[in-house]
N, C-alpha and C positions, 0 to 999 in steps of 0.2 A: 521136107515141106512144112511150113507152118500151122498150125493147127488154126490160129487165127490170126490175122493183121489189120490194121484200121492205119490211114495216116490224120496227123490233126496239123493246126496252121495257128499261127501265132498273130491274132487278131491286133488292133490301133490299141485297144488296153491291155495291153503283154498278156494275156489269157488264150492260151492251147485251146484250141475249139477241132473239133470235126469236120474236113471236109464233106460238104455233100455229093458223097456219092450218086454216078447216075446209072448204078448195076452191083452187081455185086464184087465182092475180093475174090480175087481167086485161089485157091489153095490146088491144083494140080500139081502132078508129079513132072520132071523133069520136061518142065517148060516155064514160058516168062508170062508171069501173074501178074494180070494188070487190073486197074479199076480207072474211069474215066470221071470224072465230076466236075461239078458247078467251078467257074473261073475263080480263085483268090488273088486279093491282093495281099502278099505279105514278108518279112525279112527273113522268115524260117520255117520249113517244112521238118514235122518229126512224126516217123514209123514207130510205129507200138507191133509186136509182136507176139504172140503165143505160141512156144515151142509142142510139139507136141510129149507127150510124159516120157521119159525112159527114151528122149529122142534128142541127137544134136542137133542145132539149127547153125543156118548162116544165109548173108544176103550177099549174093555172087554181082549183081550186078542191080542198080538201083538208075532208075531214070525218069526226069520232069521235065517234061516239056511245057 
């Protein structure tokens, strides 16, 4: 599991911005971590990660609805 994660959206002026979350990331174990937020409009979503120290990371399944 992640130590941290954020996703950001690529705003009208090509500039990576933060969606606003409407809850927090979740970081649990062996289950699907979700964050719910504000509607974007935009041509690309990008996940930022934080593995944890002296730990693998991987993202098994990713999904936007």
């Amino acid at each position: 599991m992640p130590e941290t994660w954020e996703l950001l959206y690529l705003d009208n002026n090509k500039n990576w911005e933060p969606v606003k979350a409407l809850g927090e990331y979740g970081t649990g174990r062996y289950k699907y971590n979700e964050v719910k937020f504000e509607p974007v409009t935009t041509s690309s979503i990008m996940m930022i990660v934080k593995r944890q120290a002296n730990c693998a990371s991987g993202i098994q399944e990713w999904i936007i609805n």
